[in-house]
C-alpha positions as CSV (number, residue, x, y, z in Angstrom):
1,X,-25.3,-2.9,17.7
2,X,-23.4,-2.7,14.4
3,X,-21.6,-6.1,13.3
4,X,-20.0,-6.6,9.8
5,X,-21.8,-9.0,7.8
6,X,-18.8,-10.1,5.8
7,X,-16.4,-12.8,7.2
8,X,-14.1,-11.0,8.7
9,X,-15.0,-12.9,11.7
10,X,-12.4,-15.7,10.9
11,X,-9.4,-13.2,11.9
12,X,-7.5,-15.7,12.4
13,X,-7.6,-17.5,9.0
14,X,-8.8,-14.3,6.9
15,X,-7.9,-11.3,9.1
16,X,-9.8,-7.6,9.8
17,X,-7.9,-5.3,8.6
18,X,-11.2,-2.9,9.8
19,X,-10.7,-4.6,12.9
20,X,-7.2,-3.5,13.5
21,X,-7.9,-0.1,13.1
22,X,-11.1,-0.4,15.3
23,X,-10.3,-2.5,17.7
24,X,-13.6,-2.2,19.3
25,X,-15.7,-2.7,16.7
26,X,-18.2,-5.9,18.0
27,X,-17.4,-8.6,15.7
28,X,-17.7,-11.9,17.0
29,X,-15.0,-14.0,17.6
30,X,-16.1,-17.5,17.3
31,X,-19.2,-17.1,14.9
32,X,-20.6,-15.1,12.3
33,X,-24.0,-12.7,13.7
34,X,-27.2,-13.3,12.3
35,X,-27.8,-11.3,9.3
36,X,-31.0,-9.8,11.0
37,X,-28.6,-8.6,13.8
38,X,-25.9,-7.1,11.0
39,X,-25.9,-3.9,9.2
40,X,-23.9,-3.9,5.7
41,X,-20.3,-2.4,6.7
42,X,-19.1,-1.5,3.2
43,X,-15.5,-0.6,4.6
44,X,-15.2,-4.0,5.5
45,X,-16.8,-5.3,2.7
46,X,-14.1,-3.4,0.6
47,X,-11.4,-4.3,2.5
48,X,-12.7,-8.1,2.0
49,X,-12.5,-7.9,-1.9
50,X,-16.0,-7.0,-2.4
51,X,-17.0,-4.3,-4.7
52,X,-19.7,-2.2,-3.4
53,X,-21.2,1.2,-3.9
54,X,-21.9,4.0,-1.4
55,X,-20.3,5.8,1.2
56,X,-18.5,4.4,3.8
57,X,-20.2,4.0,7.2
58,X,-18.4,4.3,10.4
59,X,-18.8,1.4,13.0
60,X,-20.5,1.8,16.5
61,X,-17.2,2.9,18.5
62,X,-17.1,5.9,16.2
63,X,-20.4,6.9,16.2
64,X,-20.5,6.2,20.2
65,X,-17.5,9.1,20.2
66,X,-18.9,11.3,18.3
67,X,-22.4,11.3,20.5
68,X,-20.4,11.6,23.8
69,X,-18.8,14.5,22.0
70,X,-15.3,13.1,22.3
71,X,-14.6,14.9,19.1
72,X,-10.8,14.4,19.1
73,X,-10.9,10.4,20.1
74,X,-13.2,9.8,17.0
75,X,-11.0,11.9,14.6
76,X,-8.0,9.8,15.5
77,X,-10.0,6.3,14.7
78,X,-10.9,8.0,11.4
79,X,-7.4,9.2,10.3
80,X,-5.7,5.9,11.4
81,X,-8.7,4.3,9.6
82,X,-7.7,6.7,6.4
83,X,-4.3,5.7,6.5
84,X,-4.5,2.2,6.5
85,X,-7.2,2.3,3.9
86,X,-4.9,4.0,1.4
87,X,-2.1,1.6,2.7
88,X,-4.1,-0.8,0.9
89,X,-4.7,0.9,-2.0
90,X,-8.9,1.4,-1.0
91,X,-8.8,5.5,-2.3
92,X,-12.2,5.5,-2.0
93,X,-12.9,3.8,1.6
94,X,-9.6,6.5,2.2
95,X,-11.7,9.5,1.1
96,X,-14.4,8.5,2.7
97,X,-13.2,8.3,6.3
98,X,-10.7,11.6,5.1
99,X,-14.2,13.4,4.6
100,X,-15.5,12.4,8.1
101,X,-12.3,13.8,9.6
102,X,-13.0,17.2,8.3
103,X,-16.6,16.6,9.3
104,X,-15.4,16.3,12.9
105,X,-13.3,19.3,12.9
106,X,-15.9,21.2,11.6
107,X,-18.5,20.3,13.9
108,X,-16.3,20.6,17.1
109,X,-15.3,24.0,15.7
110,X,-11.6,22.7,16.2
111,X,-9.0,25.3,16.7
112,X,-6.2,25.1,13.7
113,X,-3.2,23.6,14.6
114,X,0.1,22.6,13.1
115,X,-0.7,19.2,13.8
116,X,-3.8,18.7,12.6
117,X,-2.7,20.6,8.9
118,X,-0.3,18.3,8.9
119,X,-2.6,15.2,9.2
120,X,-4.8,16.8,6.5
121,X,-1.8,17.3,4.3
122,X,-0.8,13.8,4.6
123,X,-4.3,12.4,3.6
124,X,-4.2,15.0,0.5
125,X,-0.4,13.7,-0.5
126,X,-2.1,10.3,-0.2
127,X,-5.3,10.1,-2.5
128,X,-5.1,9.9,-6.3
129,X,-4.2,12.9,-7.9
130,X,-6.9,12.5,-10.5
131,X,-9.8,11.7,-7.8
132,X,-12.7,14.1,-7.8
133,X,-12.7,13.3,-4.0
134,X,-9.1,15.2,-4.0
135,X,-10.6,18.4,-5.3
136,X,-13.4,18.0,-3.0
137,X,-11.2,17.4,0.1
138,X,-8.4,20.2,-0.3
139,X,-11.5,22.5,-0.7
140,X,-12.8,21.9,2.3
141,X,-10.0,21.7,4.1
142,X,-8.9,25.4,3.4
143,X,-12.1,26.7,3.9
144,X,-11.8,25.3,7.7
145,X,-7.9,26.3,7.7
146,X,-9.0,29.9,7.4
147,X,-10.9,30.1,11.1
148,X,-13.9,31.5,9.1
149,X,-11.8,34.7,8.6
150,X,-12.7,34.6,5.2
151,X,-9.2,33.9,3.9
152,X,-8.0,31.6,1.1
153,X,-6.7,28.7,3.9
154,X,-3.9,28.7,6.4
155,X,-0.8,29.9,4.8
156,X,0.9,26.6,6.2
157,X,-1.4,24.2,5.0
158,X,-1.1,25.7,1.7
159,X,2.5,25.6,2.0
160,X,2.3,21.8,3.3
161,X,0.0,21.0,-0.2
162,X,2.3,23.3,-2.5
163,X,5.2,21.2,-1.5
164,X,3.2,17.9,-2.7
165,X,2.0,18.8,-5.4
166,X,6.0,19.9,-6.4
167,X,6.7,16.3,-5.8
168,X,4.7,15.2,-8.4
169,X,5.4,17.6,-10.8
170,X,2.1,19.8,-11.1
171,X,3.8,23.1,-10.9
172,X,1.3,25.2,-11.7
173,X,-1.8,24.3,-8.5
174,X,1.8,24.0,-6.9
175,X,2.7,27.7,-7.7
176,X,-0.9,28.7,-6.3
177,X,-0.2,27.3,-3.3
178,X,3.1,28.5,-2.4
179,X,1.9,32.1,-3.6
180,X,-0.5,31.9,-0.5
181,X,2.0,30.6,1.6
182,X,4.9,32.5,3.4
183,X,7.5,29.9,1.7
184,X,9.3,32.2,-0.5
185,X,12.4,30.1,-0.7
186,X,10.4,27.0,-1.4
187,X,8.7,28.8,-4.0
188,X,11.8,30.3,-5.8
189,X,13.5,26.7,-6.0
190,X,10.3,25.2,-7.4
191,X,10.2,27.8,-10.2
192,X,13.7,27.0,-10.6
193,X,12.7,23.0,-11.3
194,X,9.7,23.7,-13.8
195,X,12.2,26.9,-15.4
196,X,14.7,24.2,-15.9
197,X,12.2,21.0,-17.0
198,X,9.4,22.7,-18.7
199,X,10.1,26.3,-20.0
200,X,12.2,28.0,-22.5
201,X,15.6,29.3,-22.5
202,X,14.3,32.3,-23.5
203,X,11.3,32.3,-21.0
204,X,13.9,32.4,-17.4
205,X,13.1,35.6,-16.4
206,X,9.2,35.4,-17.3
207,X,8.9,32.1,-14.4
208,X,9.9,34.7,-11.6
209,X,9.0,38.1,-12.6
210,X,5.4,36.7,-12.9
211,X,5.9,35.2,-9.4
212,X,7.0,38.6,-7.5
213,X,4.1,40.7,-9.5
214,X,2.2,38.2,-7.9
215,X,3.1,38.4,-4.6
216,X,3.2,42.2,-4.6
217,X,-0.5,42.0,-5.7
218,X,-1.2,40.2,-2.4
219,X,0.9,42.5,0.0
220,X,3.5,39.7,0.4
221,X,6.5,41.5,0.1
222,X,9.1,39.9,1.7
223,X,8.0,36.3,0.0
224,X,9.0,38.7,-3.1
225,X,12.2,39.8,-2.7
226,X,13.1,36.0,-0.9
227,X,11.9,34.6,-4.2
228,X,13.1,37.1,-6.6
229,X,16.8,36.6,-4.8
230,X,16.5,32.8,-4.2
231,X,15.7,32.1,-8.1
232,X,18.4,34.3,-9.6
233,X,21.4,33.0,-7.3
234,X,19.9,29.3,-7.9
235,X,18.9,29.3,-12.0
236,X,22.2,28.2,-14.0
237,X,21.2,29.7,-16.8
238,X,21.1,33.2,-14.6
239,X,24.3,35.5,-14.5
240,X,25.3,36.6,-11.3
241,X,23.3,40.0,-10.8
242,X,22.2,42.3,-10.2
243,X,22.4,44.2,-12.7
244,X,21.2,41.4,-15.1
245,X,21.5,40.5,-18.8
246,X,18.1,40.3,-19.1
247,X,16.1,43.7,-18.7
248,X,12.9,41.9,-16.8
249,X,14.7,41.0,-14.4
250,X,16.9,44.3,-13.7
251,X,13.2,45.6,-13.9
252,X,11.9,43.7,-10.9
253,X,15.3,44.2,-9.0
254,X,14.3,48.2,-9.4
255,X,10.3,48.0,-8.7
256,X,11.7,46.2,-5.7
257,X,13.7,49.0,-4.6
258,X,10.9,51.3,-5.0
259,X,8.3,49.3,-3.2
260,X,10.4,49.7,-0.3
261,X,11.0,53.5,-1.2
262,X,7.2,54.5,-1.9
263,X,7.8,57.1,-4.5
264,X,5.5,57.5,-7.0
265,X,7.3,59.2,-9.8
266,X,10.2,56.4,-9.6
267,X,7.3,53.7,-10.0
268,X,6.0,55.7,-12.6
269,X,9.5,56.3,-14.6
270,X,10.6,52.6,-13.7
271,X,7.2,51.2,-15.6
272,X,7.4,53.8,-18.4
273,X,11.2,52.8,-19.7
274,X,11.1,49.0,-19.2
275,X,7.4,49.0,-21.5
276,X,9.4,46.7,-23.8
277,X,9.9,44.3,-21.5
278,X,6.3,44.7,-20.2
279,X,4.8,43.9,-23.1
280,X,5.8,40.4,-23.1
281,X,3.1,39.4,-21.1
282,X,-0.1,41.4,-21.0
283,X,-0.7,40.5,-17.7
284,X,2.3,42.5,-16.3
285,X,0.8,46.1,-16.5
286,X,-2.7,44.9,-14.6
287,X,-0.4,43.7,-12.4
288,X,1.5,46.7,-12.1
289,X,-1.6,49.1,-11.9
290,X,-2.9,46.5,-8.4
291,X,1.0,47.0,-7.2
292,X,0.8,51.0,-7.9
293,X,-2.6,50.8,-5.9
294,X,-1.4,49.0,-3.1
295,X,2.0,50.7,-2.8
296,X,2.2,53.4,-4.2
297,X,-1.4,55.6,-3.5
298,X,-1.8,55.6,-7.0
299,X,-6.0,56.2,-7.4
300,X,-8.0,52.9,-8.8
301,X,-9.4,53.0,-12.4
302,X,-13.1,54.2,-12.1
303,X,-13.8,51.1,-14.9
304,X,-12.6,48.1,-15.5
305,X,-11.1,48.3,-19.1
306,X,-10.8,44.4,-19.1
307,X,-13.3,41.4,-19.6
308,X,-13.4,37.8,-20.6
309,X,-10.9,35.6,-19.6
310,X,-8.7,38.0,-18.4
311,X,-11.1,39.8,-16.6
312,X,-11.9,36.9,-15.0
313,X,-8.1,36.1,-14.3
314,X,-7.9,39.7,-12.3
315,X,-11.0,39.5,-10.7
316,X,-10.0,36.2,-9.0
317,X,-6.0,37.4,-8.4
318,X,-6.5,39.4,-5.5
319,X,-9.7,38.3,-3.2
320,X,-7.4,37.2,0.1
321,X,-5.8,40.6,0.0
322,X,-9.4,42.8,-0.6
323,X,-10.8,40.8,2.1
324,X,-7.8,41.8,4.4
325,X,-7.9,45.5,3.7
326,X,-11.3,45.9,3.3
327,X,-12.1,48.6,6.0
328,X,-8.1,50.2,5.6
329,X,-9.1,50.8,2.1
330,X,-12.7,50.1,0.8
331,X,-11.9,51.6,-2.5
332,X,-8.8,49.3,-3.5
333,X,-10.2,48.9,-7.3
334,X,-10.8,45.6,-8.7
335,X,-9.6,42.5,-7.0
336,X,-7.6,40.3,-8.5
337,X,-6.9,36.5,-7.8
338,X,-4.2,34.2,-8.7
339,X,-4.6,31.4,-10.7
């Protein structure tokens, strides 16, 4: 029997707030247990004031679930448990019990569902953005989003944590996300919030054209030309086009044409006049070479004529889309990952 050595056993002057979210948890009413009948409950213990180190332990009713295999009753004590925690402001109890929910889904080899992405990307909006636990948790939670197919998560859960991490302002991991999503739109009017707050003038046409490269290099088309025609009709500092002022993006309007054309020599022509506007960005024409691969039959480079950092960039850029082509085309070239 597990009791809670810490008074929460005067609910009615003090309160349980452990209690409440495990209403079955065997704490006396009328006295406190022995302490050689207790076991330390540090989620109490935290929720009483107390500092205390470790892991938090889950009480008897939990651990009863989960050795009768009910699996799905034991997950909703945790995630109820979770959510009061952080009501609280108790991250780290939070984390702990937001840990043992993944645990749980793991071990009952839980089919994905929209519900259950949506309690994970409620826990993930809810713990400190700075928390190693946060890194830890989002993690693991796409690597059991993907099924085991060996995918970078569920494209809806990443959408789900794109769209948080928008809200507070980290555009970048929030740009990841959405690129593995199917949330063009969203996407497009996020660039158009960290164009507007964060970049240059100058820079409008850099925010999406390295967006829809992007995209391209993971097969996403359609999120490409939604994002490419959501930010130009939404950016003010973007004339009605197309054609545009600026040459990038007439550029991408034209590749995006030809992607759904196919023909080499355009591709080839289109990337050979706009070089000027390519050269802005190194990254572009690696970009360009995956895209001519992918679309365009164009043969892979027999070496890889980068290293370093931005080898290391390209190498990471496209490992979702490798994995999904793998026995169409075993001799893609180099992957390449965003970051």
């Amino acid at each position: 029997m597990w009791f809670c050595p810490w008074p929460c056993w005067r609910q009615r002057e003090a309160g349980c707030v452990w209690k409440l979210v495990f209403p079955e948890c065997p704490v006396p009413d009328g006295s406190r247990p022995p302490l050689s009948q207790s076991r330390p409950c540090r989620t109490g213990a935290r929720m009483a004031g107390h500092r205390v180190s470790g892991p938090v332990k889950a009480p008897a009713v939990v651990l009863g679930y989960m050795s009768q295999s009910k699996h799905a009753e034991a997950r909703e004590l945790m995630y109820s448990g979770a959510l009061l925690f952080f009501s609280h402001g108790q991250q780290n109890s939070a984390a702990d019990l937001s840990m043992l929910v993944l645990e749980s889904l793991e071990k009952a080899e839980v089919e994905v569902a929209d519900e259950l992405l949506e309690n994970l990307a409620k826990v993930f909006s809810l713990m400190d953005p700075n928390s190693p636990e946060r890194v830890a948790f989002v993690s693991r939670a796409l690597k059991w989003s993907s099924g085991g197919s060996g995918k970078l998560g569920h494209p809806r859960l990443h959408q789900l944590l794109a769209l948080t991490l928008w809200k507070e302002q980290n555009y970048c991991e929030s740009r990841y996300h959405f690129l593995h999503s199917a949330d063009g739109e969203g996407c497009a009017n996020m660039l158009v919030e960290y164009s507007t707050s964060r970049g240059f003038r100058s820079e409008v046409d850099m925010f999406v054209a390295q967006a829809v490269l992007q995209f391209l290099c993971l097969k996403n088309k359609s999120s490409a030309s939604v994002v490419f025609t959501t930010y130009t009709q939404k950016h003010p500092s973007i004339e009605d086009g197309p054609p545009f002022v600026e040459p990038l993006l007439n550029f991408i309007w034209f590749l995006l044409l030809a992607v759904d054309g196919g023909k080499l020599t355009v591709f080839t022509v289109l990337c050979e006049q706009y070089q000027p506007s390519l050269r802005r960005d190194p990254m572009y024409n690696e970009y360009l070479d995956r895209i001519g691969q992918l679309f365009f039959g164009v043969p892979p480079k027999q070496t890889s004529s980068y290293g370093g950092l931005l080898g290391n960039l390209l190498s990471s850029l496209m490992g979702s889309s490798e994995q999904e082509e793998g026995e169409e085309s075993p001799s893609d070239g180099s992957p390449i990952e965003l970051d």
